[in-house]
N, C-alpha and C positions, 0 to 999 in steps of 0.2 A: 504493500500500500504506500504509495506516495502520499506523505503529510508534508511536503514544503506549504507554507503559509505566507499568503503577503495579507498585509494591514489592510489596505483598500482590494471590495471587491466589488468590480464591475456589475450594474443588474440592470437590464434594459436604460442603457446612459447615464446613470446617473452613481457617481459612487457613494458607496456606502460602508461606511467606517465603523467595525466591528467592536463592538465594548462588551464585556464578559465583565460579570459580578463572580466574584470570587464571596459567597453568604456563606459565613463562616460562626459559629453558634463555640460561647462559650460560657461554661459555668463549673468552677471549681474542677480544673482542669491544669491550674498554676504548675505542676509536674511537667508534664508534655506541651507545655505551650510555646516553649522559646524553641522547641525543634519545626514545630506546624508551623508558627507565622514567620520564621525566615525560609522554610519552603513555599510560601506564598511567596514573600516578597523576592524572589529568585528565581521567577520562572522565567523558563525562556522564552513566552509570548509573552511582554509586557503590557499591553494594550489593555490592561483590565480596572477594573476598581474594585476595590478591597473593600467588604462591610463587616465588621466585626460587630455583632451580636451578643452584645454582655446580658446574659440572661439573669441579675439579678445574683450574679458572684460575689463572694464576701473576701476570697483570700487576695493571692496577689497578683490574679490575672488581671483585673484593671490597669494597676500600675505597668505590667508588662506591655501589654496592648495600647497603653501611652507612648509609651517607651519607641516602640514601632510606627505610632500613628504621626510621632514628631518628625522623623526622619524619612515619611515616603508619602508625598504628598495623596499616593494614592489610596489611602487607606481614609476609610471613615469609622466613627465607633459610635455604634445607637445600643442607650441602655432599656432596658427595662425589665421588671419585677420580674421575679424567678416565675415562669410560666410551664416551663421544657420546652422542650427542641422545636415540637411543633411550632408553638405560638411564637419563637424567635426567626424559625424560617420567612412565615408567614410577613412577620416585620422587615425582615432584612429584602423580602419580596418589593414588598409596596416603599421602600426607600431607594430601589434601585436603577438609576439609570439608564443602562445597557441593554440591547438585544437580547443575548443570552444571559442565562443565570446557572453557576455549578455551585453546588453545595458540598463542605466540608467539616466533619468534626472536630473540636478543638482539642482530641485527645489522638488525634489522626496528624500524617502527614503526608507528602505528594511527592514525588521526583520533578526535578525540573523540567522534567517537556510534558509535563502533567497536561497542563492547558495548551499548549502545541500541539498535543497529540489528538484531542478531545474537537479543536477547531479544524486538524485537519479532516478526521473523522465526518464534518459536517461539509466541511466546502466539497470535498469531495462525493459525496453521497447528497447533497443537499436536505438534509434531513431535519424533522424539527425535534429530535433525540438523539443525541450519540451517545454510547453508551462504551466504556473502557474495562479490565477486569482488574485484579487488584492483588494483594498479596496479604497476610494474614500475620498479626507481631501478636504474641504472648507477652507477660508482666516480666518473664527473665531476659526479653528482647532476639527471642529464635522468632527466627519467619518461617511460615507455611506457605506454599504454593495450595491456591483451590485445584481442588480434583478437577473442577469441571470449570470454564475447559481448559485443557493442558495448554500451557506457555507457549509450544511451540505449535500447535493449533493455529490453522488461519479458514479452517472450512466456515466457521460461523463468521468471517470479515466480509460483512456485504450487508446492503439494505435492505428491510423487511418490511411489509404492511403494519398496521396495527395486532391485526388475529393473527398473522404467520410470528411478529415476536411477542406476544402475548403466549401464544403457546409452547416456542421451541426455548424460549427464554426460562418458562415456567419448570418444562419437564428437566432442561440439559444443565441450567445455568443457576439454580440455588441462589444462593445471598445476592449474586446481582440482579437478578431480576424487581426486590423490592426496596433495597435500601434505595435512599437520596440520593447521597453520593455515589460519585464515580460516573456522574454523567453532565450531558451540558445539553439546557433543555430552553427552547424557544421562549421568550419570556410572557408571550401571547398563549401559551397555552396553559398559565394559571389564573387570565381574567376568570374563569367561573371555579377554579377549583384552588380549595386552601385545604393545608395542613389542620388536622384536629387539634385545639389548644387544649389548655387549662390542666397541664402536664398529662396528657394523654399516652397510652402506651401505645408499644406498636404504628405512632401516629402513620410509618410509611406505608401499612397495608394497606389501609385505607385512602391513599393518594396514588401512590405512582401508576398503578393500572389505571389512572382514569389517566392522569396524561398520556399514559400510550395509547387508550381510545382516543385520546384529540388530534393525539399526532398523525400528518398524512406519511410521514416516511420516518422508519426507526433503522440507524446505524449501527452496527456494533463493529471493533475495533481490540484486539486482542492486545493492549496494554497490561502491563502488571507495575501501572506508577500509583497506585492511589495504595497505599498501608494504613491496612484498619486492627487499630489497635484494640484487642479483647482483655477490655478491661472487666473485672470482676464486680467493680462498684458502680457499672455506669444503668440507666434504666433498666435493660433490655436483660441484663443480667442477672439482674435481681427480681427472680421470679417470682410469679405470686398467686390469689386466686383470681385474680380476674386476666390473667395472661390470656388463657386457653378462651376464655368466652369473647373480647375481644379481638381474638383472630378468626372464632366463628362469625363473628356480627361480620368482618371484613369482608371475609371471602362467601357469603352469604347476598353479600350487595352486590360483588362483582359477579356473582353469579347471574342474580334477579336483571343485571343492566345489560350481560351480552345476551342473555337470552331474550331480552327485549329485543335487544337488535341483530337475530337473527344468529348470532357465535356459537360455534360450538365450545360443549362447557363439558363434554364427555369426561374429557382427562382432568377437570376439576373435582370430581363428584368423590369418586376415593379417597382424598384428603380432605373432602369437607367431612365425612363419615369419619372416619378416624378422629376430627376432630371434635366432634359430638359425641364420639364414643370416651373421649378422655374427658368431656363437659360432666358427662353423667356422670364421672364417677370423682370428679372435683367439685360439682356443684352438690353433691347430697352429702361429702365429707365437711364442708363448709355452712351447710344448711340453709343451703341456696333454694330451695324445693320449686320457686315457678321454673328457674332456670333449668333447673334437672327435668322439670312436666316436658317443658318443650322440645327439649333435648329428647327425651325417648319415643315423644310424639315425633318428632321431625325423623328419626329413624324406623318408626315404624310405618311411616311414607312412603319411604324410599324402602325399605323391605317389597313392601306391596306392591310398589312399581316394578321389581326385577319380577315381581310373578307374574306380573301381567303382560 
């Protein structure tokens, strides 16, 4: 794949000068922050602007994130009240500038052709998604390569519909298909769609498959620059009882919206089961009893439907 990149790009006469929001969401994250925001400010596409998203941090990410914002003019820093990640996306959205918008965590970092690679990925494919894959850091700082797909993989480098990566995405591609990051996404395609707030879990399940229903064209781009750091203390990690139920509600909606519009959802139905099947038996340990009714109601649905 050719990703050379020029700054201006020609579109029916008139040029058009490419600005990337680098939404970058932090809150008590002061550990790993000085390694993430000097891999921002060092990328080898410069053309971006920097929104740092102080999600209501107490330690010394402020000051750091000053520290940065004195010295590169491109950086900006919007506060507000500790919300989570959602509601800080959602801010750093509507503050933004630029065409595009890539989303980063502040316990995360990016290799320097991070955004060179993410913009070639788009000029080439013209796509209103490009999507890159990424590498995996534990807390002793060993990296993992994702299984899926292998590094030296280029069969999945090329452009998909909505339903073609909706589904190959789903079955081959694990953690990228739902996280935020590790993509660069048309900034027009969250006028009607925001992040869940009010420290919402799982906010990305419930988002990013609708932007890939908005999107007319999705890229993907076999990078391994985005490093996502599996922290043990950050939301996602810290399990709980309503993990499992709000990933049923998720994939419950994405079900109900492509079968509105016609998608097939075949290869969704198995893990929505499974996921109902662990509901039932976390929701009557918790003494959740409507949540568990519906749960064994909704499976016994789908029972009745394979006999019929």
């Amino acid at each position: 794949m050719d990703c050379t990149v020029t700054p201006l790009k020609t579109l029916m006469g008139f040029s058009v000068h490419l600005m990337f929001n680098l939404n970058f969401t932090i809150c008590h994250v002061e550990k790993y922050l000085n390694q993430c925001l000097k891999s921002l400010i060092e990328q080898s596409y410069d053309n971006i602007e920097i929104l740092y998203v102080i999600d209501g941090s107490t330690d010394k990410s402020l000051a750091i994130c000053h520290h940065f914002a004195q010295t590169d003019a491109r950086v900006k820093i919007i506060y507000q009240k500790n919300s989570g990640p959602g509601a800080a996306r959602n801010n750093g959205i509507s503050h933004a500038d630029g065409d595009f918008i890539v989303f980063i965590d502040g316990n995360d970092f990016v290799t320097a052709d991070y955004v060179q690679h993410l913009v070639g990925i788009q000029q080439e494919y013209q796509c209103d998604i490009a999507v890159s894959s990424y590498l995996r850091m534990d807390e002793k700082g060993t990296y993992f390569v994702p299984f899926y797909p292998n590094p030296e993989e280029t069969k999945y480098d090329k452009a998909y519909s909505a339903s073609e990566w909706l589904k190959i995405a789903y079955e081959q591609m694990g953690t990228i298909f739902v996280v935020p990051w590790g993509k660069l996404y048309r900034k027009t395609l969250f006028t009607h769609v925001r992040y869940p707030g009010h420290r919402a879990m799982v906010d990305d399940e419930f988002t990013t498959w609708k932007l890939y229903l908005l999107a007319h064209k999705v890229a993907f781009g076999n990078y391994n620059d985005y490093v996502y750091r599996k922290n043990s203390n950050s939301i996602t990690a810290q399990q709980n009882n309503d993990l499992i139920y709000r990933q049923s509600l998720a994939l419950k909606e994405r079900i109900a919206v492509m079968n509105t519009a016609g998608m097939d959802t075949n290869y969704l139905r198995s893990h929505y089961e499974k996921l109902l099947r662990e509901l039932t038996t976390s929701s009557l340990n918790n003494g959740r009893y409507n949540v568990y009714e519906d749960a064994v109601f909704q499976l016994k649905v789908l029972e009745n439907a394979r006999k019929d």
